[in-house]
C-alpha positions as CSV (number, residue, x, y, z in Angstrom):
1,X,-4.1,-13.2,-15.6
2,X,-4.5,-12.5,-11.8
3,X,-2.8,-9.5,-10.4
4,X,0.8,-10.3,-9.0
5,X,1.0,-10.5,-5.0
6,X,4.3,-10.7,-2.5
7,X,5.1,-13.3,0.3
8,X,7.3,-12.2,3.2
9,X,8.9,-15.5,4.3
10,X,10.5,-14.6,8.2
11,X,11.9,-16.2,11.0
12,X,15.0,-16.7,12.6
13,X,18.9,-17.4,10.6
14,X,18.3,-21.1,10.1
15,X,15.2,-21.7,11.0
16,X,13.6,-22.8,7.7
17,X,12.9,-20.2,5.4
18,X,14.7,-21.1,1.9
19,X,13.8,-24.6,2.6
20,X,9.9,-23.3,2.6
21,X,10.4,-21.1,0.1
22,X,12.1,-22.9,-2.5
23,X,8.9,-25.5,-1.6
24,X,6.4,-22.6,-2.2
25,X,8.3,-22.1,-5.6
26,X,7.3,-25.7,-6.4
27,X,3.4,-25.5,-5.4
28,X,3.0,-22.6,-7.2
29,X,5.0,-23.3,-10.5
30,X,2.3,-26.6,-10.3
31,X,0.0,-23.9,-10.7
32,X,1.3,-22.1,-13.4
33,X,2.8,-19.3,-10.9
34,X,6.2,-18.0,-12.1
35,X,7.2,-16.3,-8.8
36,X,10.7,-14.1,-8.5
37,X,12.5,-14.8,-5.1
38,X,14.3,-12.4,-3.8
39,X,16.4,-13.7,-0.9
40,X,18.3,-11.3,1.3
41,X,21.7,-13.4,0.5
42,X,21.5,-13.2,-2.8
43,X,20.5,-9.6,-2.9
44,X,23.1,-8.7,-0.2
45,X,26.3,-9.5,-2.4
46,X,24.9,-7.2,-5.1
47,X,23.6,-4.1,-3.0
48,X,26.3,-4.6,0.0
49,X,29.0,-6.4,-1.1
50,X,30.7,-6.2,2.2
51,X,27.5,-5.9,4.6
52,X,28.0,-4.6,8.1
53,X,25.2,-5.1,9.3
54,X,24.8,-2.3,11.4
55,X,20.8,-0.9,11.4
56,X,21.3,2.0,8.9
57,X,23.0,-0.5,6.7
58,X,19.8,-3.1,7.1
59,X,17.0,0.1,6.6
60,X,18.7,1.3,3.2
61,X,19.2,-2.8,2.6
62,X,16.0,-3.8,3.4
63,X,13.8,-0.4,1.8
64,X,15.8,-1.5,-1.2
65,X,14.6,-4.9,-1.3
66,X,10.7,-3.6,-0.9
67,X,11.3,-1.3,-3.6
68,X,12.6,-3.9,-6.1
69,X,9.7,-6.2,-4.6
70,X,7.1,-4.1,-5.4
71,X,8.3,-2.7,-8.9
72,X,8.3,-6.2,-9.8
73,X,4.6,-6.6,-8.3
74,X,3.8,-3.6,-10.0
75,X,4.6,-5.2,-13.1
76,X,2.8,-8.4,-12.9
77,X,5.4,-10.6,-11.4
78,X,4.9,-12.4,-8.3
79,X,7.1,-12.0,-5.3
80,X,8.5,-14.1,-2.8
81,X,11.0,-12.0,0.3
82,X,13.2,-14.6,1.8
83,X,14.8,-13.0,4.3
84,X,14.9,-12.7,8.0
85,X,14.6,-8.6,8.3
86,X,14.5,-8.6,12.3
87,X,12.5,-5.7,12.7
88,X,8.6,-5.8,12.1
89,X,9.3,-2.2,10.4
90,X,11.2,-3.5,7.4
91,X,8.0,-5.7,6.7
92,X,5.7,-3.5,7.2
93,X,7.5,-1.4,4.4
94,X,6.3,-4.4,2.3
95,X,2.9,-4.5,3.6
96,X,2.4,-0.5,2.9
97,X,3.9,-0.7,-0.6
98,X,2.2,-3.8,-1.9
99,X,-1.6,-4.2,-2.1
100,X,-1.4,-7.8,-2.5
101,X,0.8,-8.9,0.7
102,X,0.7,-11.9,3.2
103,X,3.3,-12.4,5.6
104,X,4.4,-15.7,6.7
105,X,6.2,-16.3,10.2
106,X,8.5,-19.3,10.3
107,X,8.6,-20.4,13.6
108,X,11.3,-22.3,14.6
109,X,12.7,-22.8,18.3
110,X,16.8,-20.7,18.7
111,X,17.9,-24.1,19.4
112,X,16.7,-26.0,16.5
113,X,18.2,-23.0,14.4
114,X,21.5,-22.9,16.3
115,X,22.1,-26.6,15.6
116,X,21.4,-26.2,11.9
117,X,23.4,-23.4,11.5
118,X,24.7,-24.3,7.9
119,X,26.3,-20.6,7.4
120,X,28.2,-20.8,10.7
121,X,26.4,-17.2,11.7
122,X,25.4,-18.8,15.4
123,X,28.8,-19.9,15.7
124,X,31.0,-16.8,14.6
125,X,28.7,-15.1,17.1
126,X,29.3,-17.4,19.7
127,X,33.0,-17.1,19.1
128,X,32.6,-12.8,19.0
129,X,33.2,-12.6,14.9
130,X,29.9,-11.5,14.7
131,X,27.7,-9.5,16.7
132,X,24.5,-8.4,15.0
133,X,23.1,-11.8,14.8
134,X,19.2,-11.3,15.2
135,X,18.1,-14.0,17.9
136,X,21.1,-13.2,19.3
137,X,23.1,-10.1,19.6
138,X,20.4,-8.5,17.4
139,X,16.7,-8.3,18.0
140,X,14.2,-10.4,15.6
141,X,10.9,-8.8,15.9
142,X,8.4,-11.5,15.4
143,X,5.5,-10.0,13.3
144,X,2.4,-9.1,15.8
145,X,-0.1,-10.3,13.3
146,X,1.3,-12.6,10.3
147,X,-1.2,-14.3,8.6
148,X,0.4,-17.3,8.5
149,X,2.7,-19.1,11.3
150,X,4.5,-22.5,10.3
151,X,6.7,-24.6,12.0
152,X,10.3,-24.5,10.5
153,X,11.5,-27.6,12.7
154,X,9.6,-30.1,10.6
155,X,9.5,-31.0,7.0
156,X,8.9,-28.1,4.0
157,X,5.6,-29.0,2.0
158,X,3.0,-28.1,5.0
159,X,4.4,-24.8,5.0
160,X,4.3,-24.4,1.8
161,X,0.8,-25.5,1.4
162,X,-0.2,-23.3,4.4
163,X,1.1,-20.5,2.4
164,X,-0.6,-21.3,-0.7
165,X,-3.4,-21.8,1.3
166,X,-3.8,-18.6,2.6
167,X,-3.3,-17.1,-1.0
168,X,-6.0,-19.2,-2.2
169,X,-8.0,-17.9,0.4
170,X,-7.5,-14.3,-0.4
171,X,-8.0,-15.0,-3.7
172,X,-4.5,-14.4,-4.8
173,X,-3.5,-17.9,-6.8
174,X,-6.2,-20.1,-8.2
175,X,-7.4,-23.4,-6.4
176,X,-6.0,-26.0,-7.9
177,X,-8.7,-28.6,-9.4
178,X,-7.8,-31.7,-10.4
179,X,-9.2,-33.1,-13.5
180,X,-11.4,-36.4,-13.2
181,X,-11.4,-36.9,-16.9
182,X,-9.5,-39.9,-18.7
């Protein structure tokens, strides 16, 4: 059994992420790799039921998400963050905490995200019901040295293999051989 590793899956609202990572969840199960995904919506109804969003609120919620990440790490179990956290500091909790860490930028144009907008978040900020929005109101903090960037305006399985890719390459998951035998 390898050691367990995490993958911090950021970008912008909308711009890809739980499109890639539920892709990544695919590859890897292919591979035998039984990841836990813990996505900041998910996570957010549970730890603040009735977020504010205001930057204390995002520091307690996102140190809480590294912690549960990397107790579960600690423990064998793979990780997968799917969540925007706008600032490079939140991440970089991850990347002190875990051993075993990769980042992976989704890059995605604001107006690609803005027109996808299936949680309405662009729009309620538009309209002044929300004003925390990172891209927007809020700043999102691209990380400064991910190691891997992936488009989120196209389709999800050449992220996803990116990603896999770099774990393969840092020894993380197995490379998948295929067998020739009949």
């Amino acid at each position: 059994m390898q050691p367990a590793f995490a993958v911090w899956i950021t970008g912008l609202p909308a711009s890809g992420k739980s499109t890639i990572t539920r892709t990544l969840v695919r590859e890897l199960v292919s591979r035998g790799v039984d990841a836990a995904v813990l996505e900041s919506d998910a996570l957010r109804q549970v730890l603040t039921p009735h977020p504010s969003y205001t930057d204390e609120e995002r520091e307690t919620f996102y140190a809480s998400m590294v912690y549960i990440g990397s107790l579960l790490v600690t423990h064998g179990v793979p990780v997968i963050f799917d969540a925007t956290a706008n600032r490079r500091a939140y991440r970089a909790g991850a990347r002190n905490r875990i051993e075993r860490f990769i980042e992976a930028y989704v890059d995605c144009p604001l107006d690609v995200c803005v027109a996808r907008d299936p949680k309405g978040i662009y729009r309620k900020a538009q309209s002044g019901e929300a004003s925390t929005v990172p891209g927007v109101q809020a700043a999102y903090e691209p990380p400064e040295h991910a190691e891997v960037v992936v488009s989120g305006s196209g389709d999800s399985s050449e992220p996803a293999r990116a990603i896999v890719a770099a774990l393969e390459a840092r020894g993380y998951v197995s490379r998948l051989t295929v067998s020739t035998a009949s």
